[in-house]
Structure formats: structure tokens, C-alpha cells
N, C-alpha and C positions, 0 to 999 in steps of 0.2 A: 511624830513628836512635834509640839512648838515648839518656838522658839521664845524662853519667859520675857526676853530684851522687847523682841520687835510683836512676835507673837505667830511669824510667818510658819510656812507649814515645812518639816525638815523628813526627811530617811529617820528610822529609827536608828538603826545603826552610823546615825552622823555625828561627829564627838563638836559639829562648830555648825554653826548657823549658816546658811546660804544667803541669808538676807543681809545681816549685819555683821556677821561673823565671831558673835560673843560665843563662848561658848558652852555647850551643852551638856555634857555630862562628862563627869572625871578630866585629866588630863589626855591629852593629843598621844597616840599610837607612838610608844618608842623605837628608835627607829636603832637597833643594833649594829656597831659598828665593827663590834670584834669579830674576827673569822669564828664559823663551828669548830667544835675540840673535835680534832680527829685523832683516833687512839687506833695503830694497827691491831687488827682480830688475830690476824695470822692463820683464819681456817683452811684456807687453801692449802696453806702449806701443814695444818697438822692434818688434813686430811689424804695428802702425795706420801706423807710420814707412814701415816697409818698403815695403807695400801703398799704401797712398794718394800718398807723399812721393819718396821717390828709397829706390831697391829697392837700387842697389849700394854704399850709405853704412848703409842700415838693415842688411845681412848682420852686419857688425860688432856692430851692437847687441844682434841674437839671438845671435848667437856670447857677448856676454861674457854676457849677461843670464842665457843657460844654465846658465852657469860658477858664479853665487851657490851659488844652492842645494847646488851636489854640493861646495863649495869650505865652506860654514857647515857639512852635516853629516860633512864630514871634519877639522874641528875649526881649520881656515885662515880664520881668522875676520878677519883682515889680510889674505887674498888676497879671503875675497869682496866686501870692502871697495872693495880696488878692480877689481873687476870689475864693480862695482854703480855706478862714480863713470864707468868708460868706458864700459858699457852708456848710462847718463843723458847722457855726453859725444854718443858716437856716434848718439842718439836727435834730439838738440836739433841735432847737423851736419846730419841726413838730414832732419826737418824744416824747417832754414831755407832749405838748398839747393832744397828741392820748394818753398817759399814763392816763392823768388827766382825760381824755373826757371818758376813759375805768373805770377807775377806778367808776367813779361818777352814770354810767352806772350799774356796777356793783351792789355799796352799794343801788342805785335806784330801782334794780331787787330783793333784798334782802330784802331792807325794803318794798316793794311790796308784797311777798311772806308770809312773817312774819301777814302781817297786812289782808293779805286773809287767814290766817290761824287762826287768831284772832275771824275773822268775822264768822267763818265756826264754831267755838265748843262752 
């Protein structure tokens, strides 16, 4: 590309003249000063949910937690929001549900134990 001022010879991708410095096409590269939005996915964590906790309450969670990222780089920046808040929802359900489902497990193996101990003396 010339340059229309001077006439000198430039990069085509140069937005300003090397010669004179007028410039050449459009205005000068903006230069962003804001930090990137960062929105937690929280896949990790609905994926530890999944596997360890209750596997049919965590699907949801990878489902939404998936959703962040492709939802922030397509500029849905209110949709990753919340897909980030039901990701975390569906994380903390699938969690409490294995807690409870563990626990009840548990006190169920105990008083099983107890009550064949009973039966044996």
C-alpha cells in the first residue's frame, strides 16, 4: 500500500505511514484497557459432583457449566452469568443429595450392625 500524503511504499496491514505518518486506513488499533470478564464454569466441580455425589443431579451441572465459556466468547455475557449461577446451583443439589444419600447409608449400616449384634448374644 502507498502512502496518498507522501506516496512512500507501506505494509499493507499498516494503519500510518512510515514516511510521514499520516494515516492510512481507518483509525489506529484500540488498545483495551478493561480486564477480560471472567465468569466461573465451575466444571470441575460439577464434574467431582457427578462422579463421587449423585451422577443424575451432577448431568445438569456439566450441561450448564459447559454452556459458560461458548456463551462469554459469543459476547452473552448475561446468559453465561447464568449458566454459571445453575451450574453452581446444580453442583451444591448433587452434592447435598450424595451427602444425605451417604449419610442415611451410613446410619442404615450401623443400625444393621447393632441389630445383628443383638441377635447373635
Amino acid at each position: 500500500m502507498y502512502c496518498r500524503s507522501c506516496g512512500a511504499p507501506n505494509d499493507d496491514n499498516a494503519w500510518k505511514c512510515i514516511k510521514c505518518g499520516a494515516v492510512l486506513q481507518g483509525a489506529a488499533p484500540a488498545v483495551s484497557t478493561t480486564p477480560p470478564i471472567t465468569i466461573p464454569n465451575y466444571l470441575w466441580q460439577a464434574i467431582a459432583c457427578t462422579v463421587l455425589c449423585c451422577w443424575p443431579l451432577g448431568i445438569p451441572a456439566i450441561v450448564y457449566a459447559a454452556q459458560v465459556n461458548t456463551k462469554v466468547g459469543q459476547g452473552d455475557i448475561e446468559g453465561a452469568r447464568n449458566s454459571s449461577q445453575n451450574a453452581k446451583m446444580w453442583c451444591w443439589i448433587a452434592f447435598g443429595s450424595g451427602l444425605v444419600v451417604g449419610v442415611l447409608y451410613l446410619a442404615f449400616v450401623v443400625i444393621s450392625a447393632m441389630l445383628q449384634q443383638k441377635r447373635g448374644s
